[in-house]
N, C-alpha and C positions, 0 to 999 in steps of 0.2 A: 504494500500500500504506500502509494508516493505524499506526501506531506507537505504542503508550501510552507517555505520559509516567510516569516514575518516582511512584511516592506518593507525595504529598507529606509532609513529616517529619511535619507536624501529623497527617496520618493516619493515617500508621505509628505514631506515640505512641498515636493514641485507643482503634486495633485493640488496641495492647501491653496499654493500659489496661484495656480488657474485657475481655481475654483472663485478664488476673489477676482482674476481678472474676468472671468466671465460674469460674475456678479458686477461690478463696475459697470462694464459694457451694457447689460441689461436695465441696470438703472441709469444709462445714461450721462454717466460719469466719465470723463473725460481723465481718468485715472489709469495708470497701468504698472504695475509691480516688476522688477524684473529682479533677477536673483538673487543682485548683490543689497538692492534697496530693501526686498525682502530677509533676506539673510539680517542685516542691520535693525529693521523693526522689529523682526521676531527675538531680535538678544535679550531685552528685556521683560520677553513673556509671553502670553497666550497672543490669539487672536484679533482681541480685542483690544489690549495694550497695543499692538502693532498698527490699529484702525486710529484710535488713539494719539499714537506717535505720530502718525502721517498726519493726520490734518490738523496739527498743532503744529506740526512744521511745514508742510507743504501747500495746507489749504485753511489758515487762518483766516480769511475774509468769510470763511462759512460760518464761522462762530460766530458771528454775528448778525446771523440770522435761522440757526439753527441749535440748540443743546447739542453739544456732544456727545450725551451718551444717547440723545434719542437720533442723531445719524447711526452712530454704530449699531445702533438697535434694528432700525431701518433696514441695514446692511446687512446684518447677520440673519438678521427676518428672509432676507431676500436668497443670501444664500443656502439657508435652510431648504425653502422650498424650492429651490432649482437643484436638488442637491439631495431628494428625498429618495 
């Protein structure tokens, strides 16, 4: 009986990765993650810390006219269900 081995974390990262950029995309965001930008957000945590990070550094002008955690909310909502 053959056994898969686990994914490896680097490809569990790259899946996570696309999975937010197809989320972006779908909602219309003009956002795109690439390895090393992602690599950098994810050092200090989950998912959401990395959503977090990026538009506190990248897209400040949204803060004010959005909460932060209810984008990230938005976001994670969004790629939930594209993602079921």
């Amino acid at each position: 009986m053959d056994i898969e081995a686990p994914a490896a974390p680097a490809a569990t990262d790259e899946a996570t990765r696309n999975a937010y950029n197809t989320t972006f995309a779908a909602m219309e965001l003009d956002w795109h993650w690439d390895r090393d930008t992602y690599s950098r957000l994810r050092a200090d945590g989950d998912g959401r810390a990395a959503l977090r990070a990026y538009v506190q550094q990248h897209q400040p002008h949204l803060l004010r006219a959005y909460g932060v955690d209810c984008l990230i909310d938005a976001i994670e909502q969004t790629r939930r269900a594209l993602y079921r």
